[in-house]
DOBA-130786 format. One record per residue: x negated, y, z negated of N, C-alpha, C in turn; residue in one letter. Coordinates in steps of 0.02 Angstrom, whole numbers, plus 32768, in hexadecimal, padded with zeros to 4 digits. Layout:
N
XYZXYZXYZA;...
END
This chain:
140
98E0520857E398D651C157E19905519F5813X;98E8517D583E9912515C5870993A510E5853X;996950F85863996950B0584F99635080588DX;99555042588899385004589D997C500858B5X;99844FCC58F199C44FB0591299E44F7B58DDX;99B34F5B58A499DC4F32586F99F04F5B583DX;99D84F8A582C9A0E4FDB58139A454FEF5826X;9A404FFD584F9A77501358719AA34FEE5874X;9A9C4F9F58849ACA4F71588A9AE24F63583CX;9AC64F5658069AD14F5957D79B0A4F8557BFX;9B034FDD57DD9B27500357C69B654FFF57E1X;9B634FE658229BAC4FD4582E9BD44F8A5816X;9BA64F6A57FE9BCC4F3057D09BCA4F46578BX;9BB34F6D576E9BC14F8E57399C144FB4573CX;9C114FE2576C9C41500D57819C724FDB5792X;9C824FB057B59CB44F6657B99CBE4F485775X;9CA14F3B575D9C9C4F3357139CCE4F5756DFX;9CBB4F9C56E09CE64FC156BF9D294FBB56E6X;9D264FC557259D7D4FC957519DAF4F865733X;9D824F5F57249D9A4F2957209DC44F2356DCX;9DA94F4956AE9D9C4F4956709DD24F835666X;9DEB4F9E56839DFD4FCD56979E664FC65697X;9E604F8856D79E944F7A57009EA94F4456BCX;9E804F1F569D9E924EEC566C9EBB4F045644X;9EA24F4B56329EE84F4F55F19F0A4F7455FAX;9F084F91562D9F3E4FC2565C9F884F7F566DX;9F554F49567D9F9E4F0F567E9F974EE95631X;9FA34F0C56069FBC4EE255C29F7D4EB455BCX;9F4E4EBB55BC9F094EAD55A19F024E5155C9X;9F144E53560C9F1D4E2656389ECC4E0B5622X;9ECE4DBC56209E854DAE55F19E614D995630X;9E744D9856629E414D7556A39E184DBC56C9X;9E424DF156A79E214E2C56CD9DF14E415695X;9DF94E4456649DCF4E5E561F9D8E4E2D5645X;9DA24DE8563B9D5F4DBF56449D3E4DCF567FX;9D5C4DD756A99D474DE156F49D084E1756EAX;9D404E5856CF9D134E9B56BB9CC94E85568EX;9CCD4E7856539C944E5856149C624E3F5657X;9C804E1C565E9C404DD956949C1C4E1556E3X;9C3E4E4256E99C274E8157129C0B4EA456EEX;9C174ECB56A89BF24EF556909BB64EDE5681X;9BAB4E9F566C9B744E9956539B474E7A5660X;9B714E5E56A99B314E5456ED9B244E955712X;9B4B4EB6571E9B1C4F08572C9AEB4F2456FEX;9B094F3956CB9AC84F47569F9A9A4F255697X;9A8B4EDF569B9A484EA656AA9A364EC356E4X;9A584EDC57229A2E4EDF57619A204F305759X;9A384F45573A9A1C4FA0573799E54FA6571FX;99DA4F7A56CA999D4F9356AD997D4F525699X;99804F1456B699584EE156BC996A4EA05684X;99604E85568A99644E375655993F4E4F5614X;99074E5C560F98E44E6755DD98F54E9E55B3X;99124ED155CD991A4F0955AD996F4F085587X;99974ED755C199D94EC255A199E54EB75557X;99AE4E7D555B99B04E535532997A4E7354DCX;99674EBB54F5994A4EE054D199644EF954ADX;999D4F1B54D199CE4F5554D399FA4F295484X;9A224EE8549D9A484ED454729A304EB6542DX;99EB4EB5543C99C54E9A540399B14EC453D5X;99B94EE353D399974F2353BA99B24F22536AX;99A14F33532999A04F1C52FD99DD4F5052E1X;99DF4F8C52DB9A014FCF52DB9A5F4FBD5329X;9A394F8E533C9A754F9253769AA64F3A5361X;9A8E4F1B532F9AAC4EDC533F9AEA4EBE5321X;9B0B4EFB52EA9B564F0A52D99B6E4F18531CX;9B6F4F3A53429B924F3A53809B864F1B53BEX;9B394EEC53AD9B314EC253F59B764E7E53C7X;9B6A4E7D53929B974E4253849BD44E465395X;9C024E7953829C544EA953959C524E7F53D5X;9C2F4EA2540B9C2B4EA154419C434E60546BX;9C014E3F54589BEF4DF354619C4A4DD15445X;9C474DE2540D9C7B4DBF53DC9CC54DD2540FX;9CC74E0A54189D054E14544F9D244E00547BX;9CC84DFC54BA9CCE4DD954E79CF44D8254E4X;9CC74D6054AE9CDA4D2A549B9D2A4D1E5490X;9D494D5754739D8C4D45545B9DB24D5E54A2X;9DA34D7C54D19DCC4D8355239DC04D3E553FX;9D844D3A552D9D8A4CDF555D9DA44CB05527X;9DB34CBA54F69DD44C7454D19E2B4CA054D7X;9E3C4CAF55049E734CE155139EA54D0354E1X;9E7C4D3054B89E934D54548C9E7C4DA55498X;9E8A4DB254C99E7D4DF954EE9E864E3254BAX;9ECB4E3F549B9EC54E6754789E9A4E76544BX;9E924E52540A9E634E4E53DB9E0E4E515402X;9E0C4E2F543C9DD14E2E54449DC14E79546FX;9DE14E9154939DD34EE654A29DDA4F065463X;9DF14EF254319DE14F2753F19DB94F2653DAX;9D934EEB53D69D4B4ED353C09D1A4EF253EFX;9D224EE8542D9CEC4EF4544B9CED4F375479X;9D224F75545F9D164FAE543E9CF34FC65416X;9D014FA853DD9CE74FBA53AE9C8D4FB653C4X;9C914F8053D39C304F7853DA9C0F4FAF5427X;9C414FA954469C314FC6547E9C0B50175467X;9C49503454369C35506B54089BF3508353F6X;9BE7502A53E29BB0503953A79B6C502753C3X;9B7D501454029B37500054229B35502E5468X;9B56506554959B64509254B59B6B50D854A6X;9B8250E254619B8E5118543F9B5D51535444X;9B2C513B543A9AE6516954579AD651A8548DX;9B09517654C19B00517F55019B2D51BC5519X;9B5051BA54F69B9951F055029B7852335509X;9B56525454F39B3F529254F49B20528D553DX;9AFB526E55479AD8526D55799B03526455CDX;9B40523755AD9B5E523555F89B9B527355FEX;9BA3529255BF9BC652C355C89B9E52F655E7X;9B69530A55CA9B3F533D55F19B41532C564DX;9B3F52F356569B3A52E756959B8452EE56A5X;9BAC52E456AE9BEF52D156BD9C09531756C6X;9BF2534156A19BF35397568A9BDF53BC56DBX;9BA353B356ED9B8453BB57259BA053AD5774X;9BDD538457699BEC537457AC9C23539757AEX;9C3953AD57FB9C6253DC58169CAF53D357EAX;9CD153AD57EB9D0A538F57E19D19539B57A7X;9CF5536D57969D08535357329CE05384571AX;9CAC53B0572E9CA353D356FF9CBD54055703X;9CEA5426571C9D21544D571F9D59543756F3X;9D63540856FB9D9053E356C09D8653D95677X;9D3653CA56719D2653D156319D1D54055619X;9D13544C56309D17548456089D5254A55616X;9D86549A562A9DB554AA56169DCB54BE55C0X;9DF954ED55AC9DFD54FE556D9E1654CE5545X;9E44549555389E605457551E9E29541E551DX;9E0A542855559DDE53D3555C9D9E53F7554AX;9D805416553C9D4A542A553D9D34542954E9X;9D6D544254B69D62542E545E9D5553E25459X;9D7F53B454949D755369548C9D40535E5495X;9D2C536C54D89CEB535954E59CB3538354B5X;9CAF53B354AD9C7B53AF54849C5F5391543AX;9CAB537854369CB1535253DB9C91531553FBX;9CB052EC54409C9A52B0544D9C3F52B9544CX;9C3052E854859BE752F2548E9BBE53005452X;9BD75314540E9BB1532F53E59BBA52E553A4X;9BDF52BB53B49BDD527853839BA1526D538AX;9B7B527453AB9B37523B53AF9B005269539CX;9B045295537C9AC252DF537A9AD352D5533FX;9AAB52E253069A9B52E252C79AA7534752ADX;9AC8534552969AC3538A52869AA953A65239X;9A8253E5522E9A6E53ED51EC9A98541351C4X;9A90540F518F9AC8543451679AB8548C5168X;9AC554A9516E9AB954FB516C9AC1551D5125X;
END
């Protein structure tokens, strides 16, 4: 699957997004970078997988304990309460991304670098506890 040039661009304001998000609490949860980041992430992801599907994604009935976290987080970085509001919107990030983890670990696994890193003997019990949160397992 190829992506569109508003994909792509998306993924690098996504990817700015997180850096941002990133650098914010790397400086003591600095609230202009948190916001900076929020207002990047989630205009990349609008330009990756579209307006309609955004707005799908967070609606979703099974997803709206953590579209709220989220939402609720964001809200408390711009009323400049950074801390509390990255704990919040952790928490939702969790619960509305959580899914996804298996899937980007498998990928992440695949590339030259990091996936040398991830099977390493120490990181490799992590990662597979992380990758295996989201798989339903049966009892034996």
């Amino acid at each position: 699957m190829w992506l569109t040039d508003q994909q792509k661009i998306g993924v690098g304001i996504t990817s700015a997004g997180l850096l941002f998000l990133m650098l914010g609490i790397v400086t003591f949860f600095d609230a202009a970078l948190l916001a900076l980041g929020d207002i990047l992430f989630l205009s990349g992801i609008t330009l990756v997988i579209g307006p309609r599907k955004t707005v799908a994604f967070f609606a979703r009935r099974n997803k709206l304990r953590g579209t709220a976290c989220f939402m609720g987080g964001i809200l408390l970085v711009f009323l400049r309460y950074p801390f509390w509001g990255m704990l919040i919107e952790m928490f939702g990030f969790l619960n509305l991304f959580g899914d996804f983890f298996p899937v980007v670990i498998t990928f992440m696994r695949q590339l030259p670098i990091i996936g040398s890193f991830l099977y390493m003997p120490g990181v490799r019990q992590v990662v597979d506890k992380i990758a295996g949160a989201g798989q339903r397992r049966t009892p034996v």
